[in-house]
C-alpha positions in Angstrom: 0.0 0.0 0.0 1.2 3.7 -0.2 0.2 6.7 1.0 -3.1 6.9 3.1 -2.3 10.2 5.1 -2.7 13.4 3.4 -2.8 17.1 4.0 -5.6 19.0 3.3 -4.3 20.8 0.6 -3.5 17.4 -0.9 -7.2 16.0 -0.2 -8.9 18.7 -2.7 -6.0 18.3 -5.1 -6.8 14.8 -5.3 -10.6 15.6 -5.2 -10.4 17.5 -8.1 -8.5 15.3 -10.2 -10.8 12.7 -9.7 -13.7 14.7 -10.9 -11.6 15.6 -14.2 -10.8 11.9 -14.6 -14.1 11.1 -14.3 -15.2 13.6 -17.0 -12.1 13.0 -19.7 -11.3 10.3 -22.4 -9.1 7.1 -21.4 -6.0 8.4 -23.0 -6.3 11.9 -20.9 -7.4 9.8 -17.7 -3.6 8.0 -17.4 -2.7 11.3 -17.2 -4.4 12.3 -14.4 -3.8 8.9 -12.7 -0.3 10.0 -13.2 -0.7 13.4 -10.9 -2.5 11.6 -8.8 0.5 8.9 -8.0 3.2 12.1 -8.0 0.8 12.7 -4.8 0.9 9.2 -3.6 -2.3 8.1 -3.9 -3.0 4.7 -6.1 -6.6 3.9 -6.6 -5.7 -0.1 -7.3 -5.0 0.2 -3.2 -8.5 0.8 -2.8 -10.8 -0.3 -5.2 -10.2 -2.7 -8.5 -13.2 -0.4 -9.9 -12.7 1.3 -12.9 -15.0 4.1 -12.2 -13.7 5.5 -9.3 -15.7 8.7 -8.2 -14.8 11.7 -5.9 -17.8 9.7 -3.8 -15.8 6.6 -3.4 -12.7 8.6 -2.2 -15.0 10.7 0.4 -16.1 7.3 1.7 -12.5 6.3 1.8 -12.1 9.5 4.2 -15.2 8.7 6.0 -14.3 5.5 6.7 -10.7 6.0 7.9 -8.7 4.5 5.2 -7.6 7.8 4.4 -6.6 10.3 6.7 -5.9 14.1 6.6 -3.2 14.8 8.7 -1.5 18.5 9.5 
């Protein structure tokens, strides 16, 4: 597993690249997968979903797999 403490700056970074990834092609979605794993966070740790929403990280948060920290 990697990362599953982040700031809150991080958190809404994250959050927002999820929403774009949601809303582009496949070939601009490995792109944003990319930002996202400069920031640490690997959806496979998660979920083996495809269709990973900014609701299935907030439950991820919720739930206390991920935690903001500082």
């Amino acid at each position: 597993m990697h990362r599953n403490e982040f700031k809150k700056e991080e958190i809404e970074v994250l959050r927002k690249l999820i929403e774009v990834k949601c809303k582009v092609d496949s070939s601009t979605q490995k792109r944003v997968r990319d930002k996202m794993r400069d920031l640490g966070f690997y959806i496979t740790d998660y979920t083996s979903t495809p269709r990973f929403t900014v609701m299935d990280f907030d439950n991820l948060i919720k739930n206390g797999k991920i935690k903001e920290v500082g």
